[in-house]
N, CA, C and O atoms as CSV, one atom per row, in Angstrom:
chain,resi,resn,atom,element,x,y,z
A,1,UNK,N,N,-21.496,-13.862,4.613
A,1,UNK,CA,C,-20.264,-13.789,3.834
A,1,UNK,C,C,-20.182,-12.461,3.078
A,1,UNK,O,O,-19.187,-11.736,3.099
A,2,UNK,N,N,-21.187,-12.231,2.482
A,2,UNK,CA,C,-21.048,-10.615,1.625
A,2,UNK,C,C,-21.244,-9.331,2.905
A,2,UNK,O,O,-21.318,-8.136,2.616
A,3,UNK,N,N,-21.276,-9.605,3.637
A,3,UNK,CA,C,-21.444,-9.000,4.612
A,3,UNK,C,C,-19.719,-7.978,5.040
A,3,UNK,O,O,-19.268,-6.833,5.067
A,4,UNK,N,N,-19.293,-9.572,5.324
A,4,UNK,CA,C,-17.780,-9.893,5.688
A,4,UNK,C,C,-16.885,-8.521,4.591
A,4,UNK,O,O,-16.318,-7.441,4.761
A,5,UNK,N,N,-17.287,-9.564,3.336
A,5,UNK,CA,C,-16.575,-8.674,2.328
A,5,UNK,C,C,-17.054,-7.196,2.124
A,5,UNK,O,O,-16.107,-6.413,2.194
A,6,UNK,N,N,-18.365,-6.551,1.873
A,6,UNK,CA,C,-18.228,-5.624,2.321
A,6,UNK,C,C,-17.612,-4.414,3.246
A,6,UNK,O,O,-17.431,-3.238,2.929
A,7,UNK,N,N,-17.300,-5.203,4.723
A,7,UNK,CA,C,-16.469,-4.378,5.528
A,7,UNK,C,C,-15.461,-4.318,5.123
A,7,UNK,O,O,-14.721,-3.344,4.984
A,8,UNK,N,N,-15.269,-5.770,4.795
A,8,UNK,CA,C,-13.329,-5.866,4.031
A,8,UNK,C,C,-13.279,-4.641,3.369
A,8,UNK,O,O,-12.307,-3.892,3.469
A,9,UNK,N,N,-14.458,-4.339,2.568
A,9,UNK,CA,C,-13.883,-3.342,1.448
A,9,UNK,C,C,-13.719,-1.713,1.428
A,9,UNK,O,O,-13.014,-0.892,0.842
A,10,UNK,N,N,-14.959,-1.708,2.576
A,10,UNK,CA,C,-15.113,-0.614,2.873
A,10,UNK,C,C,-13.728,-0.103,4.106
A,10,UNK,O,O,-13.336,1.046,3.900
A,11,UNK,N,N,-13.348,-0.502,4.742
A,11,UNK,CA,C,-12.870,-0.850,5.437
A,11,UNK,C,C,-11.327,-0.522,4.683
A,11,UNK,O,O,-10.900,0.461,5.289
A,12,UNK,N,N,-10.515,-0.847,3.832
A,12,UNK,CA,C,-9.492,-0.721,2.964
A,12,UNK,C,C,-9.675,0.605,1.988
A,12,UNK,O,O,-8.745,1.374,1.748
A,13,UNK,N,N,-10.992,0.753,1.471
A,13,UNK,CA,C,-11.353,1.921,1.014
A,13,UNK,C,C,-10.806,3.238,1.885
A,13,UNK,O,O,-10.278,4.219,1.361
A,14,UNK,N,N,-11.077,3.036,3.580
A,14,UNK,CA,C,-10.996,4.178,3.973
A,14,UNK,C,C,-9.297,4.344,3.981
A,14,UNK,O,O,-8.644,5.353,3.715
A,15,UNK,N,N,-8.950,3.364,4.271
A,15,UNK,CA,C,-7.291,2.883,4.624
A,15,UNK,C,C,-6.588,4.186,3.843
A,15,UNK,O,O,-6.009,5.209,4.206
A,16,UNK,N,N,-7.106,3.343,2.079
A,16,UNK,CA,C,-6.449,4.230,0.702
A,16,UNK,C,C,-6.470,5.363,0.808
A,16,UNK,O,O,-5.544,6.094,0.458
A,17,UNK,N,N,-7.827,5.848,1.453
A,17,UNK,CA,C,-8.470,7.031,1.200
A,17,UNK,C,C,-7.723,8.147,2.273
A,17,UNK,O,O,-7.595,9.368,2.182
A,18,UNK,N,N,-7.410,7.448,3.032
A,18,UNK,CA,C,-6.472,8.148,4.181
A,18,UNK,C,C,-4.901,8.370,3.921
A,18,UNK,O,O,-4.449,9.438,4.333
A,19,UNK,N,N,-3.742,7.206,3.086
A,19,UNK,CA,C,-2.787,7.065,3.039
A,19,UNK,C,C,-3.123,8.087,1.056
A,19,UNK,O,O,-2.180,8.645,0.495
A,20,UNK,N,N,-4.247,8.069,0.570
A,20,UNK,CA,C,-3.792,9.302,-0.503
A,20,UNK,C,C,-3.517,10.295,0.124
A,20,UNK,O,O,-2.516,11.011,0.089
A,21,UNK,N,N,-5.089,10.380,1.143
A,21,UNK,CA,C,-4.574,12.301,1.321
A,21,UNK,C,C,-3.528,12.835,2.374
A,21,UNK,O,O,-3.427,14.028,2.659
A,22,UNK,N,N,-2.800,11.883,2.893
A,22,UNK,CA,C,-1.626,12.233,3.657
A,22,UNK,C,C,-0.654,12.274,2.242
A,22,UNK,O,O,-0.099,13.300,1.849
A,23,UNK,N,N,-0.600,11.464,1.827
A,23,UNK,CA,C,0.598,11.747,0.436
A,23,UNK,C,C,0.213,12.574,-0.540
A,23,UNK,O,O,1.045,12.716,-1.436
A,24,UNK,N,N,-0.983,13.279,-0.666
A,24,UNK,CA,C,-1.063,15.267,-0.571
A,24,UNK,C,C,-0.796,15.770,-0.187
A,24,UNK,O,O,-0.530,16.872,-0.668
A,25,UNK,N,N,-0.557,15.391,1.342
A,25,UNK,CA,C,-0.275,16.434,1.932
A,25,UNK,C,C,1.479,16.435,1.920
A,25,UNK,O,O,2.015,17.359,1.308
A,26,UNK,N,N,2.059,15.751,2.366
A,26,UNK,CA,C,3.373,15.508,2.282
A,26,UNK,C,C,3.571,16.325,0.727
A,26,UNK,O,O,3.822,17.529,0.675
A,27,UNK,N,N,3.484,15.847,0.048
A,27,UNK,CA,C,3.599,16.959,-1.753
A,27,UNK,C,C,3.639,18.220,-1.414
A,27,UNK,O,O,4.560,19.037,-1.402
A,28,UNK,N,N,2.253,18.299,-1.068
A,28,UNK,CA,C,1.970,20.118,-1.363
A,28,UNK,C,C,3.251,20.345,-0.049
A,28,UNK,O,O,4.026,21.156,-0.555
A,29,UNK,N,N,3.694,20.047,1.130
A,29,UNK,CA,C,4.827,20.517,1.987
A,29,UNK,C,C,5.919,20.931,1.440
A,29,UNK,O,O,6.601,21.953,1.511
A,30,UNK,N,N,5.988,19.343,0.533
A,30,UNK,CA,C,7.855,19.476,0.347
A,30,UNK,C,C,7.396,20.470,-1.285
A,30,UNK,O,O,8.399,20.781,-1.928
A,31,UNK,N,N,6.293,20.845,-1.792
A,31,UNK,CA,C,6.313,21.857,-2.520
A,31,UNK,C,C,6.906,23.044,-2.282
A,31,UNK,O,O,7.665,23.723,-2.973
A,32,UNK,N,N,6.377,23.224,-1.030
A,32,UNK,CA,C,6.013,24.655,-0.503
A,32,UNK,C,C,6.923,24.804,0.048
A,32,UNK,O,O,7.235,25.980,0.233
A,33,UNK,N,N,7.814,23.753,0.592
A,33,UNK,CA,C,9.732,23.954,1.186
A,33,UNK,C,C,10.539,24.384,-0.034
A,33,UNK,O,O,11.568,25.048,0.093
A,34,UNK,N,N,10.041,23.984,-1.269
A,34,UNK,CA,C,11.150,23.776,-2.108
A,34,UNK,C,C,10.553,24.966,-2.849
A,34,UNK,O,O,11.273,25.098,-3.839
A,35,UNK,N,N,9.858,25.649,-2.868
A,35,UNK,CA,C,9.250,26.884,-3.529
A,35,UNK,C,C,10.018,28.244,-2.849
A,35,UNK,O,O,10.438,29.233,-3.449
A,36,UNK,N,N,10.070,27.856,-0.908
A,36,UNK,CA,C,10.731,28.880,-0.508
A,36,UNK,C,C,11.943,28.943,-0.501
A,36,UNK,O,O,12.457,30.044,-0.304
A,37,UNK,N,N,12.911,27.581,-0.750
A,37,UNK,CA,C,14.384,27.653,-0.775
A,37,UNK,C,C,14.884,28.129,-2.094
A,37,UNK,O,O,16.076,28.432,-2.126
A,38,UNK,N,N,14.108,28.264,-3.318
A,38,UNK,CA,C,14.065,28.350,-4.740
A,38,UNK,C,C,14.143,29.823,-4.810
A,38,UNK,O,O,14.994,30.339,-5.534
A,39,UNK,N,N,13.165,30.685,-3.982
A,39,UNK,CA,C,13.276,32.372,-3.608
A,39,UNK,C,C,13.846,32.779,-2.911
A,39,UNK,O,O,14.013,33.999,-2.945
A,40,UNK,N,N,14.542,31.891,-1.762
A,40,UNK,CA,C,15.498,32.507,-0.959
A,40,UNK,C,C,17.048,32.426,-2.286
A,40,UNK,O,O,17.890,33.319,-2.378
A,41,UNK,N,N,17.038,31.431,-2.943
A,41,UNK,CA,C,17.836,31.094,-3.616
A,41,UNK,C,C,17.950,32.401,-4.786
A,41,UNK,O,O,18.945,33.121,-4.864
A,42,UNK,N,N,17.135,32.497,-5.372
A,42,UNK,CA,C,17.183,33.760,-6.306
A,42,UNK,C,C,17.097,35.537,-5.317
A,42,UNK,O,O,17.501,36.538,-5.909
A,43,UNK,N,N,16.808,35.599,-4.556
A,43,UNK,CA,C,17.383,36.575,-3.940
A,43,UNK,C,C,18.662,37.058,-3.419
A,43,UNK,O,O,19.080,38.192,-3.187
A,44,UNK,N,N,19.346,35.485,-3.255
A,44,UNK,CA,C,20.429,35.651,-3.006
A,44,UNK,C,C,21.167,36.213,-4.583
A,44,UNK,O,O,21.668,37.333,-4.690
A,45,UNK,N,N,21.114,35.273,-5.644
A,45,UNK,CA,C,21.312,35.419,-6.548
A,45,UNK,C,C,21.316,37.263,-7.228
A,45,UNK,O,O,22.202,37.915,-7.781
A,46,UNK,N,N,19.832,37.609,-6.832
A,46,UNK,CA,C,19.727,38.763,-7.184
A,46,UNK,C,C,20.730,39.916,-7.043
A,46,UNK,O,O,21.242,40.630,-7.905
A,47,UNK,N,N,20.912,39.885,-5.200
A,47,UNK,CA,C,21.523,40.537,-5.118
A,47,UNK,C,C,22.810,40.355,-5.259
A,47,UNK,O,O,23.397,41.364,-4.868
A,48,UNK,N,N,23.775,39.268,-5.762
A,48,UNK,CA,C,24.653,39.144,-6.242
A,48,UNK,C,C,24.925,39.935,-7.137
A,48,UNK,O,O,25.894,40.687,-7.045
A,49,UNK,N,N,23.991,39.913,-8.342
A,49,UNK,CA,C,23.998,40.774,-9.693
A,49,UNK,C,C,24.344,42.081,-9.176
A,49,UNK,O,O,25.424,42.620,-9.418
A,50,UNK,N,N,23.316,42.655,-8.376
A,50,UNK,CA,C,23.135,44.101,-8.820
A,50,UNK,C,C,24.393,44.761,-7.665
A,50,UNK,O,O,24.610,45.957,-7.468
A,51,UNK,N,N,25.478,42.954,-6.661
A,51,UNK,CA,C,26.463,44.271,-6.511
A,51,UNK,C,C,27.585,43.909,-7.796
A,51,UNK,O,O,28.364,44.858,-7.885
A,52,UNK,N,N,27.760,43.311,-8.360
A,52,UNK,CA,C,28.318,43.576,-10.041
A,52,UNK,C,C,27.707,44.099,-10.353
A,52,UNK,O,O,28.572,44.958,-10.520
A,53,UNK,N,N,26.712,44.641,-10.743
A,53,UNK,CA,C,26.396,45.741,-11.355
A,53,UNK,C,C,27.053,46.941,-11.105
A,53,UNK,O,O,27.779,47.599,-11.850
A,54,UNK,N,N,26.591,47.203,-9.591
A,54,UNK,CA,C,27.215,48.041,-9.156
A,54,UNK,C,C,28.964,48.688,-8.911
A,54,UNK,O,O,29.334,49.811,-8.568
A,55,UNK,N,N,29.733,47.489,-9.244
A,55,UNK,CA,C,31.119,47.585,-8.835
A,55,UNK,C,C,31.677,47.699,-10.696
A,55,UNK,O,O,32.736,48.212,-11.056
A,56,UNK,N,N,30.691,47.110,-11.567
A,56,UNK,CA,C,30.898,47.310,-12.658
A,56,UNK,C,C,30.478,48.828,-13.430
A,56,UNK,O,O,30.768,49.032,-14.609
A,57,UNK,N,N,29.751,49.853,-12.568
A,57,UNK,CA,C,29.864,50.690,-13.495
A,57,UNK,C,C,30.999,51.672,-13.295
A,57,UNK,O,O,31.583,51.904,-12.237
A,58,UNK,N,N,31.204,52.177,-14.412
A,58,UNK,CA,C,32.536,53.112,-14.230
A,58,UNK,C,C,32.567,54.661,-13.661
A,58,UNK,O,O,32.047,55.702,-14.062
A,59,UNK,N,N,33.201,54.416,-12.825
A,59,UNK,CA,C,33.070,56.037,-11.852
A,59,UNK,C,C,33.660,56.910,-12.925
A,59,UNK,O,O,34.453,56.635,-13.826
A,60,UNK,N,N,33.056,58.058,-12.586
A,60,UNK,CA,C,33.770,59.333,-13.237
A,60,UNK,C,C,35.058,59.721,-12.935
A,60,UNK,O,O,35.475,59.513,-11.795
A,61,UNK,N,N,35.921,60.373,-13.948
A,61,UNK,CA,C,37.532,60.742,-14.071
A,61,UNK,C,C,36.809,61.833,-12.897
A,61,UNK,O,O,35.641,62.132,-12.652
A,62,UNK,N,N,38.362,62.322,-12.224
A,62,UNK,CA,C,38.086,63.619,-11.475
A,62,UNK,C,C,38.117,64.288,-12.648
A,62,UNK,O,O,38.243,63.846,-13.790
A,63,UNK,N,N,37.935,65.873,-12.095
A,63,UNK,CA,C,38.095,66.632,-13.769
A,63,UNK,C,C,38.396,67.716,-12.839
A,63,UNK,O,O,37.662,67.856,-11.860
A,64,UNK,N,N,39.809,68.837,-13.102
A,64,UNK,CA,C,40.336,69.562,-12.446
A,64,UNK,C,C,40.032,70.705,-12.883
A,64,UNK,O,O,40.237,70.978,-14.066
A,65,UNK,N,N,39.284,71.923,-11.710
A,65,UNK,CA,C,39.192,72.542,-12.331
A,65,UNK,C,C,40.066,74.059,-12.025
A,65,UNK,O,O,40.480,74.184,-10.873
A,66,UNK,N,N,40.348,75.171,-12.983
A,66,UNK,CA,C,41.039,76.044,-12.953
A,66,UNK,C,C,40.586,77.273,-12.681
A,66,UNK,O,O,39.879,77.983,-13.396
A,67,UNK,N,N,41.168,77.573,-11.258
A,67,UNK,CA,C,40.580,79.245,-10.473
A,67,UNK,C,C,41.621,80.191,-11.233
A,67,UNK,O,O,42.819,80.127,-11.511
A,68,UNK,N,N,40.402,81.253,-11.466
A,68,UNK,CA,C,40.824,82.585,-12.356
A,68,UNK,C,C,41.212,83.832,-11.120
A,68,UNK,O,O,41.567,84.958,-11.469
């Protein structure tokens, strides 16, 4: 009988021990998806800014000049 239960246990032990480290692994994935859509996301962003930046600064007046 303790025999029995032993395997039982050992046996379910490995089960757990298998269904944790797949649901590590699944984590660290959808981490590592959501880490790169987060930088694709701010790059986009980035360069949003810097073309307002760019369309926001003010060009120079012409300035005419006079032949002697």
């Amino acid at each position: 009988m303790e025999h029995k239960i032993n395997r039982y246990i050992r046996g379910h032990m490995m089960t757990m021990t298998i269904i944790i480290l797949i649901s590590f692994i699944l984590l660290f994935l959808g981490e590592f998806f959501l880490y790169r859509k987060i930088m694709y996301l701010n790059q986009i962003i980035s360069e949003g800014f810097m073309q307002i930046k760019e369309a926001a600064k003010s060009k120079p007046l012409p300035t005419i000049f006079m032949k002697k």
